[in-house]
TILO-959590 format. One record per residue: residue in one letter; x, y, z of N, C-alpha, C in turn; residue number from 1. Coordinates in Angstrom, 3 decimals, always signed. Layout:
<nodes>
res | n.X | n.Y | n.Z | ca.X | ca.Y | ca.Z | c.X | c.Y | c.Z | n
a | X | Y | Z | X | Y | Z | X | Y | Z | NUM
...
</nodes>
This chain:
<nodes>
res | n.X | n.Y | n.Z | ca.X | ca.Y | ca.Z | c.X | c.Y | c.Z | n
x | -13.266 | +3.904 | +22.585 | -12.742 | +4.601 | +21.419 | -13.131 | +3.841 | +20.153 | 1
x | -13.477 | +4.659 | +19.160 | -14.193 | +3.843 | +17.884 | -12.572 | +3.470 | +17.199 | 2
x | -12.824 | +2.603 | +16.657 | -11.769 | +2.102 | +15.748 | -11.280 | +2.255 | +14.765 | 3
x | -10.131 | +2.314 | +14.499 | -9.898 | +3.225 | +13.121 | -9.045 | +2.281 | +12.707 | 4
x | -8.741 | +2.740 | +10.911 | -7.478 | +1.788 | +10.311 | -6.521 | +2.678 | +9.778 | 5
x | -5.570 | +2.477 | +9.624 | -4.083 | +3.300 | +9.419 | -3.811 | +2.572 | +8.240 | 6
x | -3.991 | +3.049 | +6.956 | -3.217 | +2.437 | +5.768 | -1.908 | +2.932 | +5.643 | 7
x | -0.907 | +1.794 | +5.395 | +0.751 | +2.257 | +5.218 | +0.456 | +1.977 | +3.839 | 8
x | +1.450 | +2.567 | +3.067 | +2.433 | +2.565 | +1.957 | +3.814 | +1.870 | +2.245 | 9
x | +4.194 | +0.801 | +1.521 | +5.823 | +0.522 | +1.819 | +6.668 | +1.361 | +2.194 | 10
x | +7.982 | +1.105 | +2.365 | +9.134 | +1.862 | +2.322 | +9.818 | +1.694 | +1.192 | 11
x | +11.072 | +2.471 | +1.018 | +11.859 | +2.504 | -0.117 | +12.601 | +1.319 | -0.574 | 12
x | +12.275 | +0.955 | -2.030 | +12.786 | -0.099 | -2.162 | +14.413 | -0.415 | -3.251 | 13
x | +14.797 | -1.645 | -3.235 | +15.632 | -1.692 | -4.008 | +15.022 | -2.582 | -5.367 | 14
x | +15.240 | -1.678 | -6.395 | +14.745 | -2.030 | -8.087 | +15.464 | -2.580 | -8.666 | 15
x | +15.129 | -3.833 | -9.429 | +15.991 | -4.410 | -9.745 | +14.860 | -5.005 | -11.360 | 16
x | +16.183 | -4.165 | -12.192 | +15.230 | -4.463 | -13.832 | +15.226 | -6.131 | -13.889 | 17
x | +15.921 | -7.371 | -13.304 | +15.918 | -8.423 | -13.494 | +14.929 | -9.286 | -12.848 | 18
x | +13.911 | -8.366 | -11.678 | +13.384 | -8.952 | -10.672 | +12.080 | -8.107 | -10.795 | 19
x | +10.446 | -8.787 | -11.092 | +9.749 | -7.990 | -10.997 | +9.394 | -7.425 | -9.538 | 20
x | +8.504 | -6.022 | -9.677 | +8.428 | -5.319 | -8.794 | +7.933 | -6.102 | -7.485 | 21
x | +6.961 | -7.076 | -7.718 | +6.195 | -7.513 | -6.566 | +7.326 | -8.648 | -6.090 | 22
x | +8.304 | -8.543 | -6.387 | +9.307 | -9.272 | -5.460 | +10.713 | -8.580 | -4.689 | 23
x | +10.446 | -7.083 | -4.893 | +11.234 | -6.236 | -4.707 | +11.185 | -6.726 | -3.049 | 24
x | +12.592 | -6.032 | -2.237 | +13.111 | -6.171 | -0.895 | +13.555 | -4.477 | -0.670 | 25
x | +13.122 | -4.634 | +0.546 | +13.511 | -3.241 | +0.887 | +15.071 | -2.314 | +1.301 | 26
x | +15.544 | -1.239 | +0.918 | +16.237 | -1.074 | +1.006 | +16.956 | -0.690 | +2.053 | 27
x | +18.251 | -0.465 | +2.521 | +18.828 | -0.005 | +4.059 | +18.234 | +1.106 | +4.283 | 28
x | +18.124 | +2.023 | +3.379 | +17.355 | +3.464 | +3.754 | +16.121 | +3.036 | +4.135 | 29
x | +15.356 | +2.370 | +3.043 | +14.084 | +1.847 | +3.319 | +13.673 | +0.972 | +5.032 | 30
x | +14.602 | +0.347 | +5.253 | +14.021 | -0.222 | +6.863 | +14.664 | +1.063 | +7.553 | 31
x | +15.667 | +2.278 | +7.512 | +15.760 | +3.222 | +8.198 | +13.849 | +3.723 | +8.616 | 32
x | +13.647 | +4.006 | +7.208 | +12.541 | +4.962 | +6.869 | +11.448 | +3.962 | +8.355 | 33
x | +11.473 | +3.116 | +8.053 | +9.862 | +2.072 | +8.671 | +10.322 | +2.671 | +10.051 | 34
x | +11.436 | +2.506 | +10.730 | +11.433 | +2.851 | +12.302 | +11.215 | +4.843 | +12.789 | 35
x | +11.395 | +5.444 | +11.691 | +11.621 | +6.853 | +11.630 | +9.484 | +6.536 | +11.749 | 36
x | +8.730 | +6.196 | +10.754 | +7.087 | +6.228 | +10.702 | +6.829 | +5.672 | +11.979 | 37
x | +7.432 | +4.135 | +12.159 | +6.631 | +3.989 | +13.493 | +6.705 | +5.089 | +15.039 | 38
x | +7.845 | +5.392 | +14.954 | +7.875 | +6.709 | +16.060 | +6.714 | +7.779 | +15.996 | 39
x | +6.719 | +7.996 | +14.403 | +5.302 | +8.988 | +14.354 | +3.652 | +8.605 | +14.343 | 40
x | +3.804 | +6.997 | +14.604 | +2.765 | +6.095 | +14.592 | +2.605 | +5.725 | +16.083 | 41
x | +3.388 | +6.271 | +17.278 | +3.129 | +5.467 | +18.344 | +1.884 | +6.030 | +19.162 | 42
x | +1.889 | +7.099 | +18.779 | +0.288 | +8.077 | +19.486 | -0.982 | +7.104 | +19.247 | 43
x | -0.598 | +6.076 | +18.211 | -2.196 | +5.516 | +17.596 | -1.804 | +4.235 | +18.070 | 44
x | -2.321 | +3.950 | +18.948 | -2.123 | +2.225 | +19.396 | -2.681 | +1.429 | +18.853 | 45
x | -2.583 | +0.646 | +18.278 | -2.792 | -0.294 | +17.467 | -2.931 | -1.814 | +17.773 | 46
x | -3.322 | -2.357 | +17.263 | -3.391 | -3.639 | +17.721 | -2.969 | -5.086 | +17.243 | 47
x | -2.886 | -4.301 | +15.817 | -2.689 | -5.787 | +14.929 | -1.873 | -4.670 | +13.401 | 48
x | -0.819 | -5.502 | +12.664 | -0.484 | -4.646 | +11.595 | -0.769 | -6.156 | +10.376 | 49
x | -1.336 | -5.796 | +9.360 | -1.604 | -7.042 | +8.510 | -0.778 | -6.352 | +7.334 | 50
x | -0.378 | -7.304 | +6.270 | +0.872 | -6.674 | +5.434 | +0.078 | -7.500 | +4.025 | 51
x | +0.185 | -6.955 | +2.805 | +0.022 | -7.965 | +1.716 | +1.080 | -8.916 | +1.515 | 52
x | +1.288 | -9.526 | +1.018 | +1.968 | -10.836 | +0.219 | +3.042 | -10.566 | -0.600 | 53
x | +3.562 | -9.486 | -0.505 | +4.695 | -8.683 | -1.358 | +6.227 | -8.620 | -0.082 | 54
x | +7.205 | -8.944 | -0.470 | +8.020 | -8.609 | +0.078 | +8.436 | -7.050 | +1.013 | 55
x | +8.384 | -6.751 | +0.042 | +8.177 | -4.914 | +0.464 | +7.183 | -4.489 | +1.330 | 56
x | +6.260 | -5.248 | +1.243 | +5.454 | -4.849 | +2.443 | +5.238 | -5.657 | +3.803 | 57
x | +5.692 | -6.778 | +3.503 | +5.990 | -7.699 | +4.554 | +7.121 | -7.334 | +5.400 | 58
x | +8.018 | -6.390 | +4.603 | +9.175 | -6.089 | +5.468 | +8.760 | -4.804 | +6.219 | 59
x | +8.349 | -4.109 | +5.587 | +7.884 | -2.717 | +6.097 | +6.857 | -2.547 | +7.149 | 60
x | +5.755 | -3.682 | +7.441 | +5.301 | -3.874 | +8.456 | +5.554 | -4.604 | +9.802 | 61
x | +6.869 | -5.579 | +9.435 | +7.347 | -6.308 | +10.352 | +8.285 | -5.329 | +11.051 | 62
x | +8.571 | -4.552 | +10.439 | +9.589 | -3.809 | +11.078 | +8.718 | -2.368 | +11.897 | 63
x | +7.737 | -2.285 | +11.621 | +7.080 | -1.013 | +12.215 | +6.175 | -1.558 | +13.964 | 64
x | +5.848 | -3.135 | +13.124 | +5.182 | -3.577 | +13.994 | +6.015 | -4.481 | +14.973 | 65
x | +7.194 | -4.925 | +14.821 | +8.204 | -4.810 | +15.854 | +8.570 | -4.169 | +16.591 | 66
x | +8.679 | -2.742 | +16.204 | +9.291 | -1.246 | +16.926 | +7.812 | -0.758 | +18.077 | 67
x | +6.953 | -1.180 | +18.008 | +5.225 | -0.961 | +18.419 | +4.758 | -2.217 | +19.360 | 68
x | +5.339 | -3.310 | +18.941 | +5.337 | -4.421 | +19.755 | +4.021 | -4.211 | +19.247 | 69
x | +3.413 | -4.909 | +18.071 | +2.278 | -5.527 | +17.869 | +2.459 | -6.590 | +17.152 | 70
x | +1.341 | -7.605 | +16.727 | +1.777 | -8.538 | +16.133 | +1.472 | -8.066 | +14.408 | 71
x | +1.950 | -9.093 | +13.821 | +2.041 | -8.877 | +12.319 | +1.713 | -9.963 | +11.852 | 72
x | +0.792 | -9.884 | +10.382 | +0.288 | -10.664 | +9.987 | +0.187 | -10.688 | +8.020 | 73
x | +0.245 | -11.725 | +7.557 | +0.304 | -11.365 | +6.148 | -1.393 | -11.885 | +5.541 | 74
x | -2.308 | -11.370 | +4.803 | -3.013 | -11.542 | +4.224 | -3.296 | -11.068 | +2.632 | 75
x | -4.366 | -12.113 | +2.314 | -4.313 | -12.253 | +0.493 | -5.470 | -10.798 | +0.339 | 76
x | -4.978 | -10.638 | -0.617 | -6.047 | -8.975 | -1.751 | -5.638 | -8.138 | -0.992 | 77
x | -4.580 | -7.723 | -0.374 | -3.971 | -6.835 | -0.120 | -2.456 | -5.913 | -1.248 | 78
x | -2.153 | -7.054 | -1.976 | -0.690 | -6.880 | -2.935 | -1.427 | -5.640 | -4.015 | 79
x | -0.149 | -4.723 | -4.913 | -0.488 | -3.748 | -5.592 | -1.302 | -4.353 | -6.526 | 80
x | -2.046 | -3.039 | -7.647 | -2.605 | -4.080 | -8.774 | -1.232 | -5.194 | -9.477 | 81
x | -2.344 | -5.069 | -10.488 | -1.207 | -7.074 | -10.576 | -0.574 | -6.370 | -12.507 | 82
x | +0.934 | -6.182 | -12.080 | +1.973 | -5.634 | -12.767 | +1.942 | -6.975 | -13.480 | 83
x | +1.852 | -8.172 | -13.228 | +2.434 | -9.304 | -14.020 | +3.015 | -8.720 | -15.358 | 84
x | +4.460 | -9.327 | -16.245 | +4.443 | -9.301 | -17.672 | +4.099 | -7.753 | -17.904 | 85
x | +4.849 | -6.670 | -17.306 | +4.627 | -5.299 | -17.514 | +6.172 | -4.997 | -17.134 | 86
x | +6.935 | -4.803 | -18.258 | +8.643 | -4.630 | -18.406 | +8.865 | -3.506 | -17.112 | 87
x | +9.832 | -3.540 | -17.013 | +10.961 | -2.345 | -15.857 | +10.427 | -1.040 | -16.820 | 88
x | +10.725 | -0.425 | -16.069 | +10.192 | +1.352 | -16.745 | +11.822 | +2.051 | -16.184 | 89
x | +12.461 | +1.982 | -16.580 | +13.909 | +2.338 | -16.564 | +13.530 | +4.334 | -16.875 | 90
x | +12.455 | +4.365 | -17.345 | +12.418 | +6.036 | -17.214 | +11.065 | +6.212 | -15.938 | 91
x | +11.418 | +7.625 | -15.143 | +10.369 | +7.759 | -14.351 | +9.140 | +8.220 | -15.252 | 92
x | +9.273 | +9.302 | -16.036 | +8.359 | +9.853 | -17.061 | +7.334 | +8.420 | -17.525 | 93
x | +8.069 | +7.344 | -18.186 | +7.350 | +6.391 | -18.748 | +6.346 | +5.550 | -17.734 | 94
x | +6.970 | +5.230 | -16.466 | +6.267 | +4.920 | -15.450 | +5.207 | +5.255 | -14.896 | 95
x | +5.382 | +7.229 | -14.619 | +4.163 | +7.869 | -14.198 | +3.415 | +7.853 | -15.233 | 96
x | +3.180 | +8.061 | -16.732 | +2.235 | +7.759 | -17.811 | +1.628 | +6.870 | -17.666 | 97
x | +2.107 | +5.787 | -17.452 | +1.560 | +4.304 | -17.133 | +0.426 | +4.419 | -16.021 | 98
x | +0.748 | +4.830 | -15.135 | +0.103 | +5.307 | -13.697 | -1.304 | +6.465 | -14.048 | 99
x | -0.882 | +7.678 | -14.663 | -1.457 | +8.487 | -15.383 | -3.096 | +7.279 | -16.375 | 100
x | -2.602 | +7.238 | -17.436 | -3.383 | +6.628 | -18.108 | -4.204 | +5.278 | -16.915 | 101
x | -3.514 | +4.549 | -16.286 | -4.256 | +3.403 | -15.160 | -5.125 | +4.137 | -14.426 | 102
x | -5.169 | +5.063 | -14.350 | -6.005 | +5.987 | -13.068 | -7.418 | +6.581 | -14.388 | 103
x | -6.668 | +7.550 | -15.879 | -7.670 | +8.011 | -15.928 | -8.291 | +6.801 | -16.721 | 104
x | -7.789 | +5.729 | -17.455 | -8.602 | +4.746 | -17.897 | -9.405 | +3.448 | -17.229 | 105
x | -10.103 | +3.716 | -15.943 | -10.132 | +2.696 | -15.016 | -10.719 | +1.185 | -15.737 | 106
x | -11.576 | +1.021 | -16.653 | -12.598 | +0.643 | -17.009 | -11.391 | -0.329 | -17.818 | 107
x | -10.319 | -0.031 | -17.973 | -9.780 | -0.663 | -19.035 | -8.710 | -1.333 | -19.071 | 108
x | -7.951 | -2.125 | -19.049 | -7.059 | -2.765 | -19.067 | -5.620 | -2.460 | -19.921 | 109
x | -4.913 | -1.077 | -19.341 | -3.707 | -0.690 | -19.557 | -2.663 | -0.645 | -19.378 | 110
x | -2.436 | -1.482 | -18.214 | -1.238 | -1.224 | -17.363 | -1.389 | -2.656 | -16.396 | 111
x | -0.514 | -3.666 | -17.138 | -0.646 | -4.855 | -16.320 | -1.717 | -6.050 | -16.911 | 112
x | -2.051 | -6.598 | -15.589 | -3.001 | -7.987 | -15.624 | -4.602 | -7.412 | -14.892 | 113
x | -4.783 | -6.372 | -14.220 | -6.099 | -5.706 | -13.817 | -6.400 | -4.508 | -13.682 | 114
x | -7.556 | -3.868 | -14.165 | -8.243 | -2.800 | -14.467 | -8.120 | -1.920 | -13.020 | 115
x | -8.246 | -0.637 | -12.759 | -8.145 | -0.191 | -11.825 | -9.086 | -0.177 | -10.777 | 116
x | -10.162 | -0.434 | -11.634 | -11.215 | -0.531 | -11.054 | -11.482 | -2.023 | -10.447 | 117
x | -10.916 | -3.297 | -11.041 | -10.738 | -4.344 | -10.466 | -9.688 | -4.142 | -9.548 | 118
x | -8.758 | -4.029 | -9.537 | -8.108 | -3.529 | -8.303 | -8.352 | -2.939 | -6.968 | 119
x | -9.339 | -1.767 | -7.593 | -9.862 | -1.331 | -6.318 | -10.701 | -2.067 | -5.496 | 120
x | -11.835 | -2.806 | -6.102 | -12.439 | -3.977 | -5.439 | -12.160 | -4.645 | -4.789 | 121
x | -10.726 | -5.520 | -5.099 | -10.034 | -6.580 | -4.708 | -9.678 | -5.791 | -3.336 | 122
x | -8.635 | -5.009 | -3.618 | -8.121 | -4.633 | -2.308 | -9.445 | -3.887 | -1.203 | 123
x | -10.209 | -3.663 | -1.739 | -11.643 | -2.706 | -0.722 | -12.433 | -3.877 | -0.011 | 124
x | -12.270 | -5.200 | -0.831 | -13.248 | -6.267 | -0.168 | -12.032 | -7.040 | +0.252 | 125
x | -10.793 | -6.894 | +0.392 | -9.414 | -7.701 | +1.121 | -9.624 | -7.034 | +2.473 | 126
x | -9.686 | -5.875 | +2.352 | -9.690 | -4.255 | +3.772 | -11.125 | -4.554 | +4.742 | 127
x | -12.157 | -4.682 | +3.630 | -13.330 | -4.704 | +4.422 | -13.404 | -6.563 | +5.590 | 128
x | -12.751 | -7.164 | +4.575 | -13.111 | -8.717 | +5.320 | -12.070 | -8.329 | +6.369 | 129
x | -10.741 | -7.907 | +6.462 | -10.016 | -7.356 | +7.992 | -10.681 | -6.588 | +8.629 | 130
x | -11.503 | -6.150 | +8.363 | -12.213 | -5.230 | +9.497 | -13.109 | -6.167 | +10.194 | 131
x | -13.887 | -6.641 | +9.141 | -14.978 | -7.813 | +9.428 | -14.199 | -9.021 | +10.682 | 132
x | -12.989 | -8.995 | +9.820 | -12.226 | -9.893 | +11.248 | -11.990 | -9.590 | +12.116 | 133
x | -11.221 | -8.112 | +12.210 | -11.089 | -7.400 | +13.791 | -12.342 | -6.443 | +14.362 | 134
x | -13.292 | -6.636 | +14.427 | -13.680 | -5.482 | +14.554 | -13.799 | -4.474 | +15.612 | 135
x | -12.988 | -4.831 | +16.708 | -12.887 | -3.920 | +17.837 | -11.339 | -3.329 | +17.550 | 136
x | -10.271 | -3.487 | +16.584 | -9.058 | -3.580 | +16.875 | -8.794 | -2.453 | +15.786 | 137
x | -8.084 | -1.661 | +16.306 | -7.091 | -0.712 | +15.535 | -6.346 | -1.473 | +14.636 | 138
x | -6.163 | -1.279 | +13.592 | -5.792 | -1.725 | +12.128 | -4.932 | -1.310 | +11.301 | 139
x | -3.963 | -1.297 | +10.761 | -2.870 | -1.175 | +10.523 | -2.804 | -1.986 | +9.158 | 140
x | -2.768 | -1.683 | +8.169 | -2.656 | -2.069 | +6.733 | -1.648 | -2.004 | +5.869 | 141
x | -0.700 | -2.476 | +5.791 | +0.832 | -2.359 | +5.578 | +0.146 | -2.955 | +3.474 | 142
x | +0.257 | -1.564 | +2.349 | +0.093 | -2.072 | +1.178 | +1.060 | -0.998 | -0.052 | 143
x | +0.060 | -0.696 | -0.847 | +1.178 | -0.398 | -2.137 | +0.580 | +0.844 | -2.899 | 144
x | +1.186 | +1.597 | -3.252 | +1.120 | +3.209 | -4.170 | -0.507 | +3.201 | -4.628 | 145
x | -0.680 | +2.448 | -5.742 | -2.046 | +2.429 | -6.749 | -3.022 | +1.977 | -5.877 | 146
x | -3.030 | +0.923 | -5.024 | -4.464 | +0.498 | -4.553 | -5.020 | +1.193 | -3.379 | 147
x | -3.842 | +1.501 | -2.758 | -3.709 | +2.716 | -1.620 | -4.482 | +4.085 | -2.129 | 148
x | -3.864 | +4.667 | -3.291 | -4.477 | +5.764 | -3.580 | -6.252 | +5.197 | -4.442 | 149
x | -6.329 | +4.200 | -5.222 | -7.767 | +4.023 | -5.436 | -8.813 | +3.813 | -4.590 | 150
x | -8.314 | +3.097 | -3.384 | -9.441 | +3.209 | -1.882 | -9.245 | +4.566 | -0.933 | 151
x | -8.394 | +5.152 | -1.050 | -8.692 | +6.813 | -0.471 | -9.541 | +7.623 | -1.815 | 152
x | -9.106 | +7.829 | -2.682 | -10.046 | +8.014 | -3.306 | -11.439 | +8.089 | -3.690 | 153
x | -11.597 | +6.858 | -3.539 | -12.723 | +6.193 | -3.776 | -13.837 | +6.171 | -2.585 | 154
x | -12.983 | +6.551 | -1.517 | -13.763 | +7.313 | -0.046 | -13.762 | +8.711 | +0.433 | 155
x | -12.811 | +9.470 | -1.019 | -12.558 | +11.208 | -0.685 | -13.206 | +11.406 | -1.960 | 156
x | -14.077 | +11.284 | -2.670 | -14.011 | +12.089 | -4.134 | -13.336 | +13.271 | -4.466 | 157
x | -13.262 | +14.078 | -3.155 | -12.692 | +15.176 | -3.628 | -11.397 | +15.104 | -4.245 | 158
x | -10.855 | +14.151 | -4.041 | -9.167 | +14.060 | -4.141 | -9.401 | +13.914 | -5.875 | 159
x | -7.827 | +14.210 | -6.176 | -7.276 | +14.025 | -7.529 | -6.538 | +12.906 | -7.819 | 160
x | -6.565 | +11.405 | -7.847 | -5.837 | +10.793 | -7.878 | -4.414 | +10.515 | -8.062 | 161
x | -4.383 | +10.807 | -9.611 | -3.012 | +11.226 | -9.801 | -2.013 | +12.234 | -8.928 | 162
x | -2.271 | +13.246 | -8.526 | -1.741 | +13.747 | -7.845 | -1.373 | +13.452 | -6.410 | 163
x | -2.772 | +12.867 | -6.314 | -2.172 | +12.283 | -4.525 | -1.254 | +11.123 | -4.362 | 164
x | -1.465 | +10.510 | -5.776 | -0.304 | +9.184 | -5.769 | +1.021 | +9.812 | -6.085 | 165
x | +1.419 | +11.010 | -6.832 | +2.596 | +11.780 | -6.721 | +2.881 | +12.200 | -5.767 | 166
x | +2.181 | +12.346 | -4.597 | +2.653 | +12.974 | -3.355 | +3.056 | +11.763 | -2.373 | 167
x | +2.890 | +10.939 | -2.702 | +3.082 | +9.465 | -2.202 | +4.487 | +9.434 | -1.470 | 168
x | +4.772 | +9.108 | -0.109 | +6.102 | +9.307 | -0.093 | +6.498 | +7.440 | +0.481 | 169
x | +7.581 | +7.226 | +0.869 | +8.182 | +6.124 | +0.804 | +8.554 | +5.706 | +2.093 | 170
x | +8.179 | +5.117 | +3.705 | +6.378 | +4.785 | +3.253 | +5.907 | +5.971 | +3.725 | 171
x | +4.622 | +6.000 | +3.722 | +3.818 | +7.200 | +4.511 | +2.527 | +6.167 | +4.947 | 172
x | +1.532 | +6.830 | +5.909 | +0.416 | +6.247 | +6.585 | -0.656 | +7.460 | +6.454 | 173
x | -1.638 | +6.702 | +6.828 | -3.198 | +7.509 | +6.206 | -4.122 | +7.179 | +7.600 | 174
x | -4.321 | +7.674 | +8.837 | -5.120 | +7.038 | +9.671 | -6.507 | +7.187 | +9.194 | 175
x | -7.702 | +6.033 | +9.063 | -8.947 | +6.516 | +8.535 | -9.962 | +6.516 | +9.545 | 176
x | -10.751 | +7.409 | +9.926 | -11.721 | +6.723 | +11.055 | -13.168 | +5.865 | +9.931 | 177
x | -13.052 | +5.060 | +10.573 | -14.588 | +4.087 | +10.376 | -16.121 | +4.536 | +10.514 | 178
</nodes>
């Protein structure tokens, strides 16, 4: 069987305006949610689940890849783009703009500490060196909203970005074949 990779999205988290996002922890609903996906994840056997460096996703894969009995692993250029020094968005409207403009301004530096297009790199050559490492092994990518939707993207042209990152649910998975 050729090998494929399964990109996750986190689960639901708990926000906290005092705590930036990339240190967010997941919420009780949120580890509900991870065991409800892995049930719909058990058809795809897997072999290995690797998580970025973010809390939220470290939890969300430990817990999927517990329920699957695979092992779990954390690796670097996997975390969302890099929010650094980018305030709480206490409105959703102001947030998705942010998101909005990051998507259609890739080239540019609007939203945060990296361009979208640096982002996408980072995380596409983080994805490609795990493959490069497993390469017989079903793959399992435990990551985050924006970089998630810029590497489907960026392998669907057809897609609409923005929109597919609105359809984003909390977590959801993407199986890709290779």
């Amino acid at each position: 069987m050729q090998p494929y990779l399964i990109l996750v999205r986190h689960s639901a988290v708990h926000t906290d305006p005092a705590t930036p996002s990339h240190k967010w922890p997941l919420t009780e609903d949120g580890r509900f949610r991870c065991h409800t996906l892995a049930a719909k994840l058990q058809p795809y056997p897997l072999d290995q689940f690797i998580t970025s460096h973010e809390p939220k996703a470290i939890e969300t894969g430990q817990i999927i890849a517990d329920a699957l009995g695979v092992p779990c692993q954390v690796a670097a250029g996997l975390q969302e783009h890099d929010r650094r020094g980018v305030p709480y968005f206490a409105s959703k409207v102001a947030f998705e703009t942010a998101v909005a403009t990051f998507f259609t301004r890739p080239d540019e530096l609007v939203f945060g500490a990296e361009t979208a297009v640096q982002a996408r790199e980072r995380f596409g050559t983080a994805v490609a060196q795990q493959l490069n490492n497993h390469p017989h092994n079903h793959l399992a990518i435990v990551t985050h909203g924006t970089v998630l939707t810029l590497f489907i993207c960026q392998h669907n042209p057809q897609l609409d970005q923005l929109p597919f990152w609105q359809a984003l649910t909390l977590p959801c998975a993407f199986v890709l074949s290779l």
